[in-house]
C-alpha positions as CSV (number, residue, x, y, z in Angstrom):
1,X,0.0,0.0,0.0
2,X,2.6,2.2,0.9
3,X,4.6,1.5,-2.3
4,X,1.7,2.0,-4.3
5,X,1.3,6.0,-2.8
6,X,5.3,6.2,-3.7
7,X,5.2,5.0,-6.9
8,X,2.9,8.3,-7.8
9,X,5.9,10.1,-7.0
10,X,9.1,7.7,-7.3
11,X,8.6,5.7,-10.1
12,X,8.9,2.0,-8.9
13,X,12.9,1.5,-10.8
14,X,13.9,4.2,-8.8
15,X,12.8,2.4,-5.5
16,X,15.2,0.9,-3.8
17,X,14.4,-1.6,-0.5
18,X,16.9,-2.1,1.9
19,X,17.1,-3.1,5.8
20,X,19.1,-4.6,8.4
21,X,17.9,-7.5,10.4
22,X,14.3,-8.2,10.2
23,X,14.3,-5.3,7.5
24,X,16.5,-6.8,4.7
25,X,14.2,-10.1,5.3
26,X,10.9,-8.2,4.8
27,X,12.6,-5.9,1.9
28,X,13.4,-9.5,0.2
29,X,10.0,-10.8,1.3
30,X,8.3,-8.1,-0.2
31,X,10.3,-8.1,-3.4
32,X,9.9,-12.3,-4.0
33,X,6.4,-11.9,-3.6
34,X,6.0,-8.6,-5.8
35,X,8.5,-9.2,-8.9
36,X,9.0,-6.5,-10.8
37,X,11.9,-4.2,-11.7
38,X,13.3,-1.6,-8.5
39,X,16.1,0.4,-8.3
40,X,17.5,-2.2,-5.7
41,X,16.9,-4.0,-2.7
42,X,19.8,-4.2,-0.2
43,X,19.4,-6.9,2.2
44,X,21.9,-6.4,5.7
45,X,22.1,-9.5,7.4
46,X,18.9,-11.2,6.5
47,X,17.3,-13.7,4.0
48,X,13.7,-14.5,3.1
49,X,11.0,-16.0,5.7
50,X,9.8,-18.8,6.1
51,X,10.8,-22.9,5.9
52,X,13.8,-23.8,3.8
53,X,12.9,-24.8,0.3
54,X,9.8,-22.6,0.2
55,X,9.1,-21.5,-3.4
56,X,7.9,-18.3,-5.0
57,X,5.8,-18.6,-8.0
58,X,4.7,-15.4,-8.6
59,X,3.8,-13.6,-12.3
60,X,6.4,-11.2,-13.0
61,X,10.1,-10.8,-12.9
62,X,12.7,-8.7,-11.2
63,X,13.9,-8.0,-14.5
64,X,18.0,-7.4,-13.7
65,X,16.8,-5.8,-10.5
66,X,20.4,-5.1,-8.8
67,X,20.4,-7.1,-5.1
68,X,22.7,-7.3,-2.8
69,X,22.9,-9.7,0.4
70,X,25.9,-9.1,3.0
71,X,25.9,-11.4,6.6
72,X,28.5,-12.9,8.2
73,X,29.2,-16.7,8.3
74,X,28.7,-16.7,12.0
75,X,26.0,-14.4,12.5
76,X,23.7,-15.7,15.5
77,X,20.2,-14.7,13.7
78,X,20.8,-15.4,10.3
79,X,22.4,-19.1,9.4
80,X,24.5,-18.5,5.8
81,X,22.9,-20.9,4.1
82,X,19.5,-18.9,4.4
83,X,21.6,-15.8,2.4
84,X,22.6,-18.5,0.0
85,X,19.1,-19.9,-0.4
86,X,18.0,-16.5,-0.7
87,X,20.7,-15.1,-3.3
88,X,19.3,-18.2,-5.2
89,X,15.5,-17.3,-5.3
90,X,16.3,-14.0,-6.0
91,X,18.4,-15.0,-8.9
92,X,15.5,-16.8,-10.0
93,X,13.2,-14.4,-10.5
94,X,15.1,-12.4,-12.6
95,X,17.3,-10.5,-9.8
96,X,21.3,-9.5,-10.8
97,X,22.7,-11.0,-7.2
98,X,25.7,-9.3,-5.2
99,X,26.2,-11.8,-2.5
100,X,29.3,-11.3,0.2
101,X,29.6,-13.6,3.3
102,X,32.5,-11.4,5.6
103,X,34.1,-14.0,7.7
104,X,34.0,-13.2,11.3
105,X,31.9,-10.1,11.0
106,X,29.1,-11.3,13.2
107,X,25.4,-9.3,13.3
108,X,26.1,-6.2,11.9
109,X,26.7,-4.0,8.7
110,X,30.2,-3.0,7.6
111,X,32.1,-0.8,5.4
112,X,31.5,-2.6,2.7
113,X,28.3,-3.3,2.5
114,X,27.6,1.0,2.6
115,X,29.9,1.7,0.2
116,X,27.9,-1.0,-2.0
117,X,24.7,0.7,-1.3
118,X,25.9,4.1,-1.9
119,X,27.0,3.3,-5.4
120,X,23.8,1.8,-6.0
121,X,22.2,4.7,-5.2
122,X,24.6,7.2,-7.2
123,X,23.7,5.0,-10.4
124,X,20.3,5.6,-10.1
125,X,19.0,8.2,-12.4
126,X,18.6,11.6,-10.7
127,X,15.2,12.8,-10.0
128,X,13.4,15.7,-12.2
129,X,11.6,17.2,-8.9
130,X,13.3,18.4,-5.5
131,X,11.9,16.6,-2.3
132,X,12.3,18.4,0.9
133,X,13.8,21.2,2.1
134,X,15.7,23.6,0.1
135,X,17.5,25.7,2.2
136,X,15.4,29.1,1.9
């Protein structure tokens, strides 16, 4: 619903999805069950829901969709094989996968993983309008 206001404004391959934790595994949720092409989805520690082997047969596709999922290989919360099981899925539908596993690294976001996001972002075509505040 709230995407669907966005999109009036932010067209939806502008869009990027992203969280940490329980975010990055709803932003991957939400994308697996809503193919279609984003700017990105940027998943921090986290993989999709649910039991292992679940499949997503949904129309649509994510149509090159840039997606990138970092976690650690001992993090407490998220086991590495749900990353890889997720990197797979959202290869499937149609998603062009970043996928780093930082030894070590624990639950947590590094270095890496922004400077990642921020050139995703700085590809993105630049918006027409101004949003916010413009200094008057």
């Amino acid at each position: 619903v709230a995407l669907d206001t966005v999109k009036e404004v932010v067209p939806r391959e502008r869009t990027v999805l992203m969280g940490f934790s329980q975010g990055a595994c709803l932003a991957l949720e939400f994308v697996a069950r809503n193919p279609g092409l984003y700017g990105g989805v940027v998943a921090f520690s986290g993989g999709l829901i649910g039991p292992d082997g679940m499949i997503y047969d949904r129309p649509g596709s994510l149509q090159g969709t840039p997606v990138f999922l970092g976690c650690s290989d001992i993090d407490a919360h998220i086991p590495v094989g749900r990353v890889h099981d997720s990197a797979d899925t959202m290869e499937a539908l149609g998603g062009t996968v970043e996928k780093q596993i930082y030894p070590g690294m624990g639950h947590t976001v590094n270095r890496d993983e922004i400077m990642w996001t921020h050139n995703l972002l700085s590809q993105l075509e630049p918006n027409q309008k101004t949003y916010g505040r413009s200094g008057a």
